[in-house]
N, C-alpha and C positions, 0 to 999 in steps of 0.2 A: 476506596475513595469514591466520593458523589458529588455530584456537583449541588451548588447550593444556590447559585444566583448567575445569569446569563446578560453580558453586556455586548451591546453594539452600537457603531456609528457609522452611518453611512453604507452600510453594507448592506446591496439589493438593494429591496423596496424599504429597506429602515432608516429612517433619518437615525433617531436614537430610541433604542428599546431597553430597558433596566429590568429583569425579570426574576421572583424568586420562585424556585420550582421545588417540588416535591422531592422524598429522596427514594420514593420508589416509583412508580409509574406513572408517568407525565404525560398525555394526549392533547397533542394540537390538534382541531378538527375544524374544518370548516369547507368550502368551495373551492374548487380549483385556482389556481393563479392568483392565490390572495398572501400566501406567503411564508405558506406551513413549511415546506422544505427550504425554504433560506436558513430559517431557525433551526434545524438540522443539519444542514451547510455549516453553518457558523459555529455550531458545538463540534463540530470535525472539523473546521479548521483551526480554532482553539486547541483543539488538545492534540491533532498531528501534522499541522500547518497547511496540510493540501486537500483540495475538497473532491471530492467522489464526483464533480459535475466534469470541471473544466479543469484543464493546466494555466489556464490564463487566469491570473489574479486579477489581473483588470476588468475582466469581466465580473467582476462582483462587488465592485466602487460602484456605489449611488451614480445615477446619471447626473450631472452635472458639479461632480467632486471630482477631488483628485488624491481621495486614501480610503480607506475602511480599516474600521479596528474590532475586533470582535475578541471578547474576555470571557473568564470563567472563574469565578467564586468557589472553591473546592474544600470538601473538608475531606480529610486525611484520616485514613485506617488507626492511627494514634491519636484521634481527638485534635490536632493540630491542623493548622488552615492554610490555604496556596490560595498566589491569583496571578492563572497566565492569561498574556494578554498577546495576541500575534495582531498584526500591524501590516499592513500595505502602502508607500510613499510611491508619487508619480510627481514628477517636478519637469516643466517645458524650463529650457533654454532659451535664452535672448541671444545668444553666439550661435545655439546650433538647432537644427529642425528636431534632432534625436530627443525622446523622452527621458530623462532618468527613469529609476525604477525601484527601490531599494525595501526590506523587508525586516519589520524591527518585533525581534522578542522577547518579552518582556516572564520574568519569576517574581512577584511580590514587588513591581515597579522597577527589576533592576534588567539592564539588558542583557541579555541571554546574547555571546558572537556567534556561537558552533551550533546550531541546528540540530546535529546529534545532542547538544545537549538540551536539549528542548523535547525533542521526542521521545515518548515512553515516560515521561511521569503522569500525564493521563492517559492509562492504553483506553480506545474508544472503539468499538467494529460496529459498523453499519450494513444494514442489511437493507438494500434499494433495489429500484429494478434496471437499474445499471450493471447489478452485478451481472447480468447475463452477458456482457459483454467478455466476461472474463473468459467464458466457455466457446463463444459463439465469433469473437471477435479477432484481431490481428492481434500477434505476441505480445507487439508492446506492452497491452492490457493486462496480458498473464503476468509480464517481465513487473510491471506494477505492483502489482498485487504479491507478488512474491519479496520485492524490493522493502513495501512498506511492512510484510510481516516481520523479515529478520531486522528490520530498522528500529521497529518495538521493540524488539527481545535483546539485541545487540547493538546498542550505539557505537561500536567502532563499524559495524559495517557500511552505516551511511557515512562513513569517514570513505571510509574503502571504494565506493562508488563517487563519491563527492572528485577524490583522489585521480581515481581513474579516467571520472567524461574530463578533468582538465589536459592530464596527459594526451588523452585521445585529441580534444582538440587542436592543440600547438603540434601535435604530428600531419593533422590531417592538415593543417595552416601551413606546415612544409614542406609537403607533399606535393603542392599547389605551386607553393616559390618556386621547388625545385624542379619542377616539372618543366614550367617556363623555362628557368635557367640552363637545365640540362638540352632543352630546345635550342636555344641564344648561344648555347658553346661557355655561358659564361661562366658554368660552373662543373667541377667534374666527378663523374660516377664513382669514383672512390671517393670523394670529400662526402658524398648523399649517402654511400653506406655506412659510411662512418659516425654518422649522424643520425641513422634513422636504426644502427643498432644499439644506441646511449638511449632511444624513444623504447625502442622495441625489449629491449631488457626489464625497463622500469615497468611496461605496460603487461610482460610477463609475468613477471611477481606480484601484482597484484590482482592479474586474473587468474593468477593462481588460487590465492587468496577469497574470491569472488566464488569460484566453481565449488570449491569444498564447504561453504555456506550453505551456498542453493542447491546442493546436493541433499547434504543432509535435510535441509527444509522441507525441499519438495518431496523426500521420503514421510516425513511427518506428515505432511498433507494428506499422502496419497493414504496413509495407514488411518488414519483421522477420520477421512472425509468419505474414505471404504466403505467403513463400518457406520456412519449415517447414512450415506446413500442408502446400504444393505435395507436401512429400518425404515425410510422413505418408501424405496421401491419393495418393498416385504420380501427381500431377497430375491428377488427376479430379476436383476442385474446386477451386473459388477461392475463397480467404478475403479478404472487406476491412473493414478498419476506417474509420469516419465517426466524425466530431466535431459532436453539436448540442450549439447553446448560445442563446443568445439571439435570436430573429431579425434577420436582417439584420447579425450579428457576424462573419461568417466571414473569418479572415485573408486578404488578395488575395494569394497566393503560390500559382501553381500549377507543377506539372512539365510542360514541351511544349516542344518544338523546342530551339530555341539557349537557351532558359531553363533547361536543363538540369542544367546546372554552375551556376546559381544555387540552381535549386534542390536539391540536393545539398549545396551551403555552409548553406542554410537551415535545413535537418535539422541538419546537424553543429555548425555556431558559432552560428545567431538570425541576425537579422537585422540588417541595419548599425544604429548607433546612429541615423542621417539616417529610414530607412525607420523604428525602431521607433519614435521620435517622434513622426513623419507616421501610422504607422498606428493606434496608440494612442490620438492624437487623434479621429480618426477612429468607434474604436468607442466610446470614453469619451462624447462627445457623441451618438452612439446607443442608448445604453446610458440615459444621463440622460432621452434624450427618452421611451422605454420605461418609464422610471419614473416619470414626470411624467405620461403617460397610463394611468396603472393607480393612479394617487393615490386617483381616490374608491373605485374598487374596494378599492384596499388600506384604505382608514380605513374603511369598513363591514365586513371584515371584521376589524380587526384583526392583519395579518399580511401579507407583503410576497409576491407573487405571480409577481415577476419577478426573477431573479437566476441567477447561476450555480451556485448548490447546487440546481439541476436538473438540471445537464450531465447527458450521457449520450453514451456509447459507441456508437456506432449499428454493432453486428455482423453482416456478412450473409456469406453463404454461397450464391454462386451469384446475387447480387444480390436474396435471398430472407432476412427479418432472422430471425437465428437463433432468440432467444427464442420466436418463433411457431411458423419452419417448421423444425426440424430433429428430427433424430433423437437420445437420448440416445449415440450411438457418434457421432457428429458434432460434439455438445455435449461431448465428453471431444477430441475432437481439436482443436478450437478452442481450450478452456483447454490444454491442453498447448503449441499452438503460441505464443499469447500468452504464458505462463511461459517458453518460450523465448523468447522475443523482451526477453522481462525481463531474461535475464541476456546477453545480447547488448549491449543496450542499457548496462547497469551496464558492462558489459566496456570499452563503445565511451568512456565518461566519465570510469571511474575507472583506475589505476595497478594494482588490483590484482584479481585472479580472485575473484567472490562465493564464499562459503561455501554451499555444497547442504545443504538439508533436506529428506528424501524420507518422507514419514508416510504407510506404507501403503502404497504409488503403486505397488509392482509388480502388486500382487494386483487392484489396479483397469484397468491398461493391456495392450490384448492384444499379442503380440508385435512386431509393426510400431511401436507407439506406446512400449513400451518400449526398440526398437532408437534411434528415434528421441531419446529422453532420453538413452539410456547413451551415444549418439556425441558430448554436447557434454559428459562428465562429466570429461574430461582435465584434471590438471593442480589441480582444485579438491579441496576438502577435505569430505568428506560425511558425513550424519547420517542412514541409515534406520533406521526402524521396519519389523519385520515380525511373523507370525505364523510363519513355515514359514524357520527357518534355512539350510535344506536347498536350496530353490529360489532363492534368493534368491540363497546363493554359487555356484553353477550360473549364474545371470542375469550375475553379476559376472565369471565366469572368464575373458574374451576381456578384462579390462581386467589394464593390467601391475600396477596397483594393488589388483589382486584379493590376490596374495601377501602385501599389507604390511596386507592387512583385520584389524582388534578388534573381537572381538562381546562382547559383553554379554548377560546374561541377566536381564531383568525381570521379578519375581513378587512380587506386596504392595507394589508399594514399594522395593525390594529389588533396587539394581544390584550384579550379581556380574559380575566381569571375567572370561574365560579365560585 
């Protein structure tokens, strides 16, 4: 799949841009702050509705609007054509101070409800220098990053998380009532367990569900993104990725001896339906008892203290966790290597080569690390942003797809073709 033509309105500094792009290597270049990375914003959030900058959509509505819609023109691996369009609505009230805020997406003009089914018909990985964040920064980032790969590969999973923060909220909303109430006399300790083990069941089961995902995942990462690092750092470190979650959650699948070729299958298909049953049970009823003992904690404070929207990435580097011990040139090879391993992974699931978005990324990666990027650049269809045109086609010349490169020149606002 390539994209063929790139639409926006009102989003950033674009009133409206209609753009048609090359289907192999596409260079915006121009000056700082002029607009090259909106245009790469917009092609990520087109094809996986959230952008690599910000969680706030509104932060990317034109100042003095109240939507942005940014589209994409696709032709399809069967000669056949798509055109997704992801959408932003903000609407004030005359009855209330509160904003609405609501989110339209669009297949060929028609609206797309479930989100899952919207993501993953264009899988897209971007490579920015945000990603360093992923290595260097709080969970959340890793918990992101992880969230948005299995959400590519698996559309029930963003079911499964969608599912889950609602559960978590209306528990943590009664949590709150009941806390006051159990205060006030007005309501009693048996009616609150009663209640919050009909929360605590449901909220089991699907973090059950959740942990056996990011298990597996974060095993492919870590085997993926190994074996890059290895050829980054020329074998002078070792990169590995761990999966904490709850205590006592850990999937029992390991790699050793004649389990070998099972474990390989496990990576690749999950686990038998016999095994994910048996294991599922397993953490589900761990999982519950976990929540059943954090009960009084959690109604004193009002808020649920144990779950898996604490996961975290456990990064190390030399068996040393990155975030503490590393160097920022260590912390730039780590995310690099994990974004490889991202489109690796998309490779290994889906039918079709992901779309490259490169914002910036040369001018941040030294040689070795840029050799490393451009040897898996074959065959895909790409989108940099630079400042220095000049270097940039020099960087490109050893690929055959250097010859069939369109640059663009960004200034205001303002894409001019060559």
């Amino acid at each position: 799949m390539i994209i063929q033509g790139i639409h926006l309105t009102d989003f950033r500094n674009y009133g409206r841009l209609d753009l048609d792009v090359g289907p192999s290597v596409n260079i915006f270049y121009g000056d700082n702050a002029q607009g090259k990375t909106n245009i790469i914003e917009a092609i990520y959030v087109a094809g996986s509705v959230a952008s690599h900058r910000t969680s706030k959509d509104i932060e990317m509505i034109r100042f003095g609007e109240n939507s942005y819609s940014t589209g994409l023109d696709l032709l399809c691996d069967d000669g056949g054509t798509l055109k997704l369009t992801a959408e932003f609505h903000t609407e004030k009230s005359e009855l209330s101070k509160n904003v609405r805020s609501y989110r339209v997406l669009k297949q060929d003009g028609i609206k797309i409800d479930r989100i899952s089914d919207y993501i993953g018909v264009c899988n897209i990985v971007i490579f920015a220098p945000e990603d360093l964040n992923i290595v260097k920064n709080a969970p959340a980032f890793r918990r992101r990053f992880l969230n948005t790969l299995i959400s590519k590969v698996s559309p029930s999973y963003f079911n499964l998380l969608s599912d889950l923060s609602k559960l978590m909220n209306r528990k943590n909303t009664y949590l709150r009532t009941a806390r006051s109430g159990l205060r006030n006399g007005e309501i009693k300790q048996s009616d609150i367990d009663a209640s919050l083990d009909y929360w605590d069941f449901s909220i089991a089961d699907l973090s059950a569900d959740i942990i056996i995902m990011r298990d597996r995942f974060a095993r492919l990462l870590s085997e993926a993104a190994s074996k890059h690092h290895s050829n980054i750092s020329g074998g002078k470190e070792k990169l590995t990725i761990g999966y904490d979650t709850i205590s006592g959650c850990s999937v029992p699948v390991e790699a050793s001896g004649d389990d070998s070729r099972q474990y390989d299958g496990y990576l690749r298909k999950g686990l038998s339906g016999s095994d994910y049953t048996r294991i599922k049970g397993i953490l589900s009823d761990n999982i519950l008892s976990k929540l059943k003992s954090a009960r009084s904690y959690d109604l004193e404070k009002g808020i649920s203290s144990v779950g898996v929207n604490k996961d975290d990435l456990d990064i190390k580097l030399d068996g040393l966790q990155m975030r503490s011990f590393s160097s920022q040139g260590q912390q730039r090879s780590a995310s690099l290597a994990l974004k490889l391993a991202e489109l690796d992974i998309l490779r290994m699931f889906t039918s079709s080569t992901p779309i490259l978005l490169l914002d910036d990324v040369f001018s941040e990666l030294d040689a070795e690390r840029r050799a490393s990027l451009l040897s898996v650049m074959k065959d895909a269809q790409i989108f940099i942003t630079c400042t220095d045109r000049d270097m940039t086609a020099r960087e490109l010349a050893p690929m055959e797809a250097a010859e069939k490169a369109r640059y663009f020149h960004v200034t205001g606002g303002t894409v001019s073709a060559e």
